[in-house]
C-alpha positions in Angstrom: 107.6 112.1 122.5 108.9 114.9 120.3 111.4 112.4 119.2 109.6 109.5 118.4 106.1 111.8 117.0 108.3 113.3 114.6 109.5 109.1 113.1 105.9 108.7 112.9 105.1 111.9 111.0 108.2 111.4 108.8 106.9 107.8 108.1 103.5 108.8 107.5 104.6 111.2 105.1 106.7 109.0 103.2 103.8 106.7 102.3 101.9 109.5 101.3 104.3 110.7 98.7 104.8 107.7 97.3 101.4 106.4 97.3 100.8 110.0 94.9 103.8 109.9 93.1 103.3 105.9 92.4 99.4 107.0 91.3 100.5 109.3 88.5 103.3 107.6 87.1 101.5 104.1 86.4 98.4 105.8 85.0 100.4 108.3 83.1 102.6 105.4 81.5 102.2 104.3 78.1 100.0 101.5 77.6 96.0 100.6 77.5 94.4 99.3 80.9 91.1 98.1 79.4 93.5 94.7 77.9 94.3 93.8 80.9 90.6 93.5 82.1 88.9 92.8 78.6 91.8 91.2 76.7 91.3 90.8 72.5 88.0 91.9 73.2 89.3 95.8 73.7 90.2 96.2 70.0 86.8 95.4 69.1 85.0 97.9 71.3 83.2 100.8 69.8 84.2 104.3 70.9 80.8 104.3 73.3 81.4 100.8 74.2 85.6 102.2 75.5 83.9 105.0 77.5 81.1 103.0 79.0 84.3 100.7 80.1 86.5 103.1 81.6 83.7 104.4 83.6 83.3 100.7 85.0 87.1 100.3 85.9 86.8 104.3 87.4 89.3 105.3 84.8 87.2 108.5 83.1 87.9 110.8 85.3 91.4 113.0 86.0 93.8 111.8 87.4 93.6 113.5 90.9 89.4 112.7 91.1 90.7 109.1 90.7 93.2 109.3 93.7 91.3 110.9 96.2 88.5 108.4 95.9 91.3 105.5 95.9 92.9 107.2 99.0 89.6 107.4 100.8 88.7 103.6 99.8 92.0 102.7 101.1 91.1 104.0 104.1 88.5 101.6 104.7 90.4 98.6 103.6 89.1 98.2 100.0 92.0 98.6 97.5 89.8 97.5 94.5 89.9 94.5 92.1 93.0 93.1 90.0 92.1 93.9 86.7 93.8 90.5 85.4 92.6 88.3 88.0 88.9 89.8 88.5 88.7 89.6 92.3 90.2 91.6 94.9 93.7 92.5 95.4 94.1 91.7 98.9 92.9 87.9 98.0 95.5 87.7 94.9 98.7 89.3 97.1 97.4 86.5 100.1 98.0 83.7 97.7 101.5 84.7 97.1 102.3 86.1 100.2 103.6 83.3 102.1 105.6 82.3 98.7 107.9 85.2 99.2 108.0 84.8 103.0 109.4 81.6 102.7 112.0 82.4 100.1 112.8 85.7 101.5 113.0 84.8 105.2 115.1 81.9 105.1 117.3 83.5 102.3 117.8 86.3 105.0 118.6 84.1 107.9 121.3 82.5 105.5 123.0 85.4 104.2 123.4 86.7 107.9 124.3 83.5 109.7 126.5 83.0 106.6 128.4 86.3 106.8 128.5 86.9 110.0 130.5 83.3 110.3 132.0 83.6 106.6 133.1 87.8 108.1 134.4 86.0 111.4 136.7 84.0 110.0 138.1 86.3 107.3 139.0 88.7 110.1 140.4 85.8 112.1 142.6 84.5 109.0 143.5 88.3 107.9 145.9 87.9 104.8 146.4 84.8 105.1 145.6 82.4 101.8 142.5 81.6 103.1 141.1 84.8 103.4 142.6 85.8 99.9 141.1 83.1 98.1 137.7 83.7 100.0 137.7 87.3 99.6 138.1 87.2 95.6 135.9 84.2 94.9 133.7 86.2 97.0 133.7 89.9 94.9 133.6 87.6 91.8 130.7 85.9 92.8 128.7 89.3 94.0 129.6 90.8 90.6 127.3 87.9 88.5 124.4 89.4 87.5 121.2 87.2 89.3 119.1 86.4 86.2 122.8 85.3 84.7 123.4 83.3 87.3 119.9 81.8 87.8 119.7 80.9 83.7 123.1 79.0 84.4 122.1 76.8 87.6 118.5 76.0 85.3 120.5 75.1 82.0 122.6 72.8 84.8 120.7 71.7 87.0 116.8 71.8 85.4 117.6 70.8 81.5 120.9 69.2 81.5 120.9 67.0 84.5 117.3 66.9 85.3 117.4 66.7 89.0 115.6 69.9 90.2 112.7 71.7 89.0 113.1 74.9 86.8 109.8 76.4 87.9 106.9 76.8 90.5 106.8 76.9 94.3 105.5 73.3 94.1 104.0 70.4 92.3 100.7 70.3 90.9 98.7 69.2 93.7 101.2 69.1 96.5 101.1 73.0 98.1 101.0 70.8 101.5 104.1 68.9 101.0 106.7 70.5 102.7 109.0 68.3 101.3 108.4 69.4 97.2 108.3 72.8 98.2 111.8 72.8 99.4 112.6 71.0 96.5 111.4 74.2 94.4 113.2 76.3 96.6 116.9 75.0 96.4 118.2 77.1 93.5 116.2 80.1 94.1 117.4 80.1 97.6 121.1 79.7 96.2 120.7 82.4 94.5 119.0 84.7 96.5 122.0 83.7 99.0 125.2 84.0 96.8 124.1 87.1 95.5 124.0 88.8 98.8 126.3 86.5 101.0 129.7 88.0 100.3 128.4 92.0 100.3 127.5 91.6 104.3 130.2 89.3 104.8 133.2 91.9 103.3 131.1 94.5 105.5 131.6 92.2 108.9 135.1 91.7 108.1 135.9 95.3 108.0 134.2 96.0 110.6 135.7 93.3 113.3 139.3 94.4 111.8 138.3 98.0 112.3 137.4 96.9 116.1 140.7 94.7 116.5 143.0 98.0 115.2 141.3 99.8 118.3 143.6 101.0 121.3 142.1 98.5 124.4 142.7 95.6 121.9 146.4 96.3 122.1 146.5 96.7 125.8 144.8 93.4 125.9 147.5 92.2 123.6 150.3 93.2 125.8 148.7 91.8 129.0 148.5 88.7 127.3 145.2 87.7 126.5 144.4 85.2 124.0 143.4 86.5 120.6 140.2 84.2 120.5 139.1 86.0 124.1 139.9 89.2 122.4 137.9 88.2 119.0 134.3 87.0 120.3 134.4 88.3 123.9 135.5 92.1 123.3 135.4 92.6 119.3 132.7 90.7 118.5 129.9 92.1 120.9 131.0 95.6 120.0 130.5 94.8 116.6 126.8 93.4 117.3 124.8 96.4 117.3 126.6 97.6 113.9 125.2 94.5 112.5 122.0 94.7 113.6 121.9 98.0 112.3 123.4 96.6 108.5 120.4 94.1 109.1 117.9 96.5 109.1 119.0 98.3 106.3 119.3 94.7 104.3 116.2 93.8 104.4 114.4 96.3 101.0 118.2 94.5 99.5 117.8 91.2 99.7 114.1 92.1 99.3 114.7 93.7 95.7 116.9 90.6 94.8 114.2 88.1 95.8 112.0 89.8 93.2 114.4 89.6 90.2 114.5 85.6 91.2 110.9 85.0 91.3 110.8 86.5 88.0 113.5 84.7 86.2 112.3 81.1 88.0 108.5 81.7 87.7 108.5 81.5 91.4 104.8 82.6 92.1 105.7 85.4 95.1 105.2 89.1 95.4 108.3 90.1 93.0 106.3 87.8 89.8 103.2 89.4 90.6 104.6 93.2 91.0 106.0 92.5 87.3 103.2 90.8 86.0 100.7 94.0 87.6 103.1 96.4 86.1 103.0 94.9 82.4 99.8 94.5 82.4 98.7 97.9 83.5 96.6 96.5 87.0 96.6 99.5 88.7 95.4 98.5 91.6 97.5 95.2 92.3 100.3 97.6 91.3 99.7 99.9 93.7 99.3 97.8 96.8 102.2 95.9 96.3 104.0 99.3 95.6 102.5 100.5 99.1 103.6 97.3 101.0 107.5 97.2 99.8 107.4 100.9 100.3 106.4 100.7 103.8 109.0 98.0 104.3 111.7 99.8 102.6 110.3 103.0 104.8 110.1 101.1 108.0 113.4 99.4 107.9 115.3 102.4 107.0 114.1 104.3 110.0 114.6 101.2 112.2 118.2 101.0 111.1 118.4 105.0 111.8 117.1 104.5 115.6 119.7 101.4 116.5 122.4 103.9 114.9 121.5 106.5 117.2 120.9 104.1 120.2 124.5 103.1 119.6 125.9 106.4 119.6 123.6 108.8 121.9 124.7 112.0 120.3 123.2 111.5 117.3 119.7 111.5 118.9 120.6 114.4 121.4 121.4 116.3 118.1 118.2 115.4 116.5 116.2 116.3 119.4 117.9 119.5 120.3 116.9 120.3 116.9 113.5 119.4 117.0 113.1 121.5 120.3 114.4 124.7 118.4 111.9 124.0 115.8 109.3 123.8 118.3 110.2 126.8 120.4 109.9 128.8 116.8 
């Protein structure tokens, strides 16, 4: 319980902290909120006419009076209104939502099925041509930039030979057809999966040769096992829960990356709308969406921590031996 109440109060923490520290930083940043809710008309507005505003939007008083009454809102579900889109915050993030879910998610499942095949046979093919040619097209390929590459592919495929769409999630007037939407989502998806592809790959790799270099593999060796028994039926599983752990810890990664690709192909997900919330000034959009990729970034880093220590028991003893002493004190 000590263990497990001490994650929680971490976590808790965590989100805390960053709900204050985003607070102050996006309302201490250059830049005039009252466009974002009032547009062209805010350069016309009389000195009276500014303050009667900000008292509107809940921007006249300091900075901390504002936060406490956010915090406590927050606490009852209301997160305020999107300054841009005049309606509430949690209705504008549920309209993208599901946009970044779908490129996300399946962008994740590809990298990992991708490199945990692509790391496979690498470490199967060890210096052979093969795994030379793979393993520097591969750290070229990691090393393009992702708005680079995503200009390229829409210059290609989008303006030169006009056979995929440089833009949007779908068609006007077909959100239900699954069909267009995958259309949409071919070279963000390519992207989202070259970029990160070869990074977990090169990790797997090293990690199945570390495995195969270990002492029981060469007494298997010398008893004459095969080397594909050895590979998947001993190596591989002892592998697994290393790469569920390098799963965990991919996910605010390939997260981060699906952002950047929203924003380069207008996709209309999470990542658009966290840039379009922070240009704007939307405070409140801005700091939900700050909240939720915090919590995930939180969540999975402490999910990552517990299959570490799951996988090697004295890193948890320590931690709880530690917390004991602490409590004794």
């Amino acid at each position: 319980m000590a263990y497990y109440g001490k994650k929680i109060l971490v976590f808790l923490l965590s989100v805390l902290v960053l709900s204050i520290v985003v607070f102050y930083v996006a309302r201490l940043a250059p830049g005039d909120p009252l466009v974002s809710y009032y547009g062209e008309r805010t350069e016309k507005m009389s000195p009276k006419e500014r303050e009667w505003a900000l008292k509107k939007l809940g921007l006249n008083e300091p900075i901390h009076v504002q936060y406490i009454k956010w915090l406590g809102q927050a606490f009852h579900g209301n997160f305020g209104i999107s300054f841009k889109y005049k309606q509430d915050v949690l209705k504008v993030i549920r309209g993208r939502i599901v946009n970044t879910l779908l490129l996300g998610g399946i962008g994740f499942l590809f990298i990992f099925a991708g490199s945990l095949l692509l790391g496979i046979f690498c470490a199967w093919k060890e210096d052979r041509w093969s795994d030379r040619i793979l393993c520097k097209i591969g750290t070229i390929s990691s090393c393009i930039p992702e708005f680079w590459l995503s200009i390229v592919l829409i210059l290609i495929f989008a303006v030169t030979i006009r056979i995929l769409p440089s833009s949007g999630a779908y068609s006007t007037g077909k959100a239900e057809d699954v069909g267009d939407r995958i259309w949409h989502l071919i070279m963000p998806l390519t992207i989202v999966t070259l970029e990160h592809l070869w990074y977990y790959a090169y990790m797997i790799r090293n990690k199945i040769l570390e495995e195969v270099r270990e002492d029981y593999v060469l007494l298997a060796k010398s008893k004459g096992v095969a080397k594909r028994e050895i590979l998947f039926k001993h190596c591989l599983r002892n592998v697994m829960p290393a790469y569920l752990s390098i799963m965990a810890i991919a996910v605010p990664h390939v997260l981060g990356g699906t952002y950047v690709v929203e924003s380069v192909f207008s996709y209309p997900g999470i990542g658009a709308l966290s840039y379009e919330s922070a240009r704007y000034h939307d405070y409140n959009l801005l700091m939900l969406l700050c909240i939720m990729s915090g919590i995930l970034v939180i969540f999975c880093n402490m999910l990552s921590q517990i299959i570490n220590e799951h996988i090697d028991p004295r890193m948890k003893a320590h931690e709880v031996t530690e917390i004991s002493e602490v409590t004794r004190l």
